[in-house]
N, C-alpha and C positions, 0 to 999 in steps of 0.2 A: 726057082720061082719065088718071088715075094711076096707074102703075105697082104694084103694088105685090108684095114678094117677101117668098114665102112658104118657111121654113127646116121643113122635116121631120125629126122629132126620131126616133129611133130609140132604141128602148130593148135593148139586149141583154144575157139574163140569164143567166150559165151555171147552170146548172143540175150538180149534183154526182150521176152516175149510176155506181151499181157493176154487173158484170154479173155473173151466175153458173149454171152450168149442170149438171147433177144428171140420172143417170140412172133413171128409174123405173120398175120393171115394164118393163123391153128398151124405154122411150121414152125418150129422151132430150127434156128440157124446158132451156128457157133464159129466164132470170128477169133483167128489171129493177129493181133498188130505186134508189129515188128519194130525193132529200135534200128535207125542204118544211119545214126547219127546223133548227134546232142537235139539239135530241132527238128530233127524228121524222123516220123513214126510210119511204115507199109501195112494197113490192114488187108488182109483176103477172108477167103473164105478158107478153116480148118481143113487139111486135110484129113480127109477120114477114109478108110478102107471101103471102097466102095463108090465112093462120092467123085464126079467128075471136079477138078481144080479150074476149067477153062474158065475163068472169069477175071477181069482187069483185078486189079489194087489197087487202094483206094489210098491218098496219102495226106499227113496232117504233122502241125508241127507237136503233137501229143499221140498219145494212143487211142482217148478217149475221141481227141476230131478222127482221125481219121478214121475208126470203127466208126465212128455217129453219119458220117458221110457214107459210111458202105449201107447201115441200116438205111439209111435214109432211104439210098437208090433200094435197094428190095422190097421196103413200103413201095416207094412209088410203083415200082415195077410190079407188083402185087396187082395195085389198084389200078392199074391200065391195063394187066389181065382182067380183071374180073369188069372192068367197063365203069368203073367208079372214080375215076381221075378227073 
């Protein structure tokens, strides 16, 4: 039988994440933007233990657009619950 040795390659990739966090309507939300490129930044919402992720991503050619477009939508969405849009 031949020996033979097997070398497992591991890739690891940093990944460049900003965090930010904005109070909305008395919630406090906490936002990931993501790097998935030189000009494109993916914000969501944090995953947090507990907290459902079902919500789109929001995307900008920075971190700071594309968080400011997810705030944005959660004001509004706010204020068209509460009937003040």
């Amino acid at each position: 039988m031949v020996a033979r040795s097997f070398a497992l390659r591991a890739s690891i990739t940093m990944k460049a994440v900003r965090r930010f966090q904005q109070n909305i309507s008395g919630r406090v939300y906490h936002i990931e933007a993501s790097m998935l490129g030189d000009d494109r930044w993916r914000a969501q919402l944090a995953r947090l233990p507990g907290m459902p992720t079902a919500m789109m991503p929001f995307y900008g050619e920075t971190a700071d657009e594309a968080a400011r477009q997810l705030f944005d939508w959660l004001a509004r969405a706010h204020r068209a619950m509460s009937g003040t849009a």
